[in-house]
C-alpha positions in Angstrom: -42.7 90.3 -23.9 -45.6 92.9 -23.1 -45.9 96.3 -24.5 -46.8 99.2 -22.5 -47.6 102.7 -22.9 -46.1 105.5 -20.7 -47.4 109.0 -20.7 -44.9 111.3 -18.9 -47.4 115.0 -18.7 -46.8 118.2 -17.4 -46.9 117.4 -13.3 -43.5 117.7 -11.2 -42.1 114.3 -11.1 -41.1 113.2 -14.5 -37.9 111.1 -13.2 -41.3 108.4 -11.7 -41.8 108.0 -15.3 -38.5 107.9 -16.8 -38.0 104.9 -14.4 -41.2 103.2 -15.2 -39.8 103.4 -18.6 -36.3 102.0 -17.5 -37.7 99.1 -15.4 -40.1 98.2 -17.9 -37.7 97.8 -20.4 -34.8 96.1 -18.1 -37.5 93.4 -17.6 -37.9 92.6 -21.1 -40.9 94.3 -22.2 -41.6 97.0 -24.9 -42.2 100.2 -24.1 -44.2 103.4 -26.2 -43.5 106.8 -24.8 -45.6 109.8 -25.0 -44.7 113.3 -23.6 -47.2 115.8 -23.7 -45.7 118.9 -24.8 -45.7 120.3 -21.0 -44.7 117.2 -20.0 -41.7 117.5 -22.9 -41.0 121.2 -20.7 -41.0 119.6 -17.3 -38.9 116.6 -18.1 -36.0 119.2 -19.4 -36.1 121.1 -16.7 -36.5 118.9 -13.5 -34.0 116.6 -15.3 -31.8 118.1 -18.4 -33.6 115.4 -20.9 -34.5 117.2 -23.8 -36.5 115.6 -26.5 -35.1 116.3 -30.1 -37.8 116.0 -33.2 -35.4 113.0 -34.3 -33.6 110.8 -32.7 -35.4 110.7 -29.6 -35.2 107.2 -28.9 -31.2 107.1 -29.1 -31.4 110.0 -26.7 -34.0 108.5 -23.9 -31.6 105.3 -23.9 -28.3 107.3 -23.8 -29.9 109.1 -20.7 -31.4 106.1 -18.8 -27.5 104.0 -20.0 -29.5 101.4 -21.6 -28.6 99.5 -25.0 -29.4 100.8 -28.4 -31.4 98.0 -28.8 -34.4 98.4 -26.3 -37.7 97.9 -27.4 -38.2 101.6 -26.9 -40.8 103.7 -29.1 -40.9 107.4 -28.4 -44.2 108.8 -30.1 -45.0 112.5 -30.9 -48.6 113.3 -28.5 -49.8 114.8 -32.0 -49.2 111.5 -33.5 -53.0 110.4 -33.5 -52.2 108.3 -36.5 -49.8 105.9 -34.1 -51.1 102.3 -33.4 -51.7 103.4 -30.2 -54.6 105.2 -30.8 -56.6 102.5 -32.2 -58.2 99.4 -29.5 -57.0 96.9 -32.4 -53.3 97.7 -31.5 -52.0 94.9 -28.6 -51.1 97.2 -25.4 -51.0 95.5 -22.6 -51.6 98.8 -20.2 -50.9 102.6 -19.9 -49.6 104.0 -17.6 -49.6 108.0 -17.0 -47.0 108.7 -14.4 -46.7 111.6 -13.3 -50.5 112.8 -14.4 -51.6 116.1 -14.1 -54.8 117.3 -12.8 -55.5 119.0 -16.2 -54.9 115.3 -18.5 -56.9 113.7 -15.2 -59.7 116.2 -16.2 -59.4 115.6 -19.9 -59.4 111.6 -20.0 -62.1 111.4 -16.7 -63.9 113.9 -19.3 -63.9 111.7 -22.6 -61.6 114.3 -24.9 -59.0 112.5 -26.6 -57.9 115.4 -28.0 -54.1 114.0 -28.6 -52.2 110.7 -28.8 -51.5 110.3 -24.8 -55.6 110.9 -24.0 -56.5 108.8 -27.0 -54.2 105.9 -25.3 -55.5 106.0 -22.1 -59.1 106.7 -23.2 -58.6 103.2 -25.6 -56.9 101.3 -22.4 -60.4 102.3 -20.7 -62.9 101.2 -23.6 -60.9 98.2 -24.0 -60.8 97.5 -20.4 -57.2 97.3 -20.3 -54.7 98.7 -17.2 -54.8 102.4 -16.9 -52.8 103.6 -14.3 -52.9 106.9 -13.3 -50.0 108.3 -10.6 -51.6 111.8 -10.1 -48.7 113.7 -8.5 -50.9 117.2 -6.7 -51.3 118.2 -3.5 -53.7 119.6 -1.9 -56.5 118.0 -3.7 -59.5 119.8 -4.8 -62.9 118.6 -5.1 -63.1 118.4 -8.8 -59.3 116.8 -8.7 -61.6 114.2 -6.6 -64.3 114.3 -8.7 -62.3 113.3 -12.0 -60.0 111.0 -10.0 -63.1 108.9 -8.4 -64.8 109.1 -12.4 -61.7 107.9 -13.7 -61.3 105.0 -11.0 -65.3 104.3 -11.4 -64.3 103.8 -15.0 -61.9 101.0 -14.4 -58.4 102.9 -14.0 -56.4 102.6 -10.8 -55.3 105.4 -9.3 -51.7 105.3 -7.9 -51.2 107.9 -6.2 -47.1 109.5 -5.8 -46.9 108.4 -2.2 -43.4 107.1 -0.8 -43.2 105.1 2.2 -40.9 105.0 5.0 -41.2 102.0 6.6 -38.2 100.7 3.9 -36.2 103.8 5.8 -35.3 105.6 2.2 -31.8 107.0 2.4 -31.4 108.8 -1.1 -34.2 110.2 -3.8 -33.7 107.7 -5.7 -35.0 105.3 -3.2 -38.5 107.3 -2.5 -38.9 107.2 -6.3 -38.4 103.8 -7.0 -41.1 102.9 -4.1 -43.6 105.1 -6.0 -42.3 103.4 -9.4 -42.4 100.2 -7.7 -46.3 100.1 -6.5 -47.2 101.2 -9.9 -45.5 98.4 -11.6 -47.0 95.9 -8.7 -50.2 96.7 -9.9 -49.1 95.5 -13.4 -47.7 92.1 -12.2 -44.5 93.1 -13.2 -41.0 92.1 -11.4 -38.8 94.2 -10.0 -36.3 94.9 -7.0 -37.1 98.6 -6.6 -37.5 98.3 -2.8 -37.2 95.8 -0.2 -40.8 94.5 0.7 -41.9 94.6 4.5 -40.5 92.1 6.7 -38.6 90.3 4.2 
């Protein structure tokens, strides 16, 4: 079993994280989640989860209909103190989906100023996955700018792009594409969408 780090932030498109989260744990690994405080905002809205200060972890799995019993962490962003934020703890990769262009410039920028930069700044100095599923359009030039420091830095940029060659009928289908490439680039297993010509 692996462990990985999500980081759900304040970009539209929280459901690609919750899931990342979901698939990651329906395949048998552990999962931390972070919310950044925005991110905690956007997730209620675009999808009626609201994170309470306790029980959080019942609440994420009652949402998603998994068991009780996932390997599910949910971790307070202020939480700097979490094993997370320390190289010695054993993630196996981060993964910020969706990432704003503000976290983008923090972590290209070196700030670390809470638990979800800390992770994916450690995931970088410990040469570890960081994916990063930026989910912005248009791009600027200094959205480019931190995206191409970030991927000169070792993290891969995934970008919240569905395909149509699959011929997507509901939502659900364009988000499990995006969710899908993400957790290709991890190595991990899933069915989220039928691969071309097979």
């Amino acid at each position: 079993m692996k462990h990985y780090v999500i980081v759900i932030t304040g970009a539209s498109g929280s459901v690609y994280g919750l899931r990342a989260v979901e698939q990651l744990l329906v395949s048998g690994h552990a999962v931390s989640l972070i919310a950044t405080p925005t991110g905690a905002d956007v997730m209620a809205y675009e999808t009626g989860l609201r994170l309470p200060d306790t029980a959080a972890k019942e609440t994420v799995l009652r949402f998603l209909d998994l068991s009780p019993d996932a390997p599910l962490r949910v971790v307070a962003d202020s939480d700097l103190f979490d094993a997370v934020a320390s190289g010695s703890s054993a993630v196996d990769g981060v993964i910020v989906i969706p990432a704003s262009m503000g976290f983008i410039g923090s972590v290209s920028s070196g700030l670390g100023a809470d638990l979800a930069e800390r992770a994916a700044d450690v995931a970088l100095k410990e040469h570890r996955p960081l994916l990063v599923v930026p989910r912005e359009t248009p791009l600027s030039l200094v959205h480019l700018r931190n995206l191409t420091a970030l991927a000169e830095a070792g993290a891969i940029i995934v970008p919240a792009m569905p395909a149509f060659y699959q011929r997507p009928e509901t939502l659900d289908d364009m988000v499990n594409f995006v969710v899908g490439k993400a957790l290709d680039v991890l190595g991990v297993e899933h069915d989220l969408f039928p691969r071309w010509r097979e």
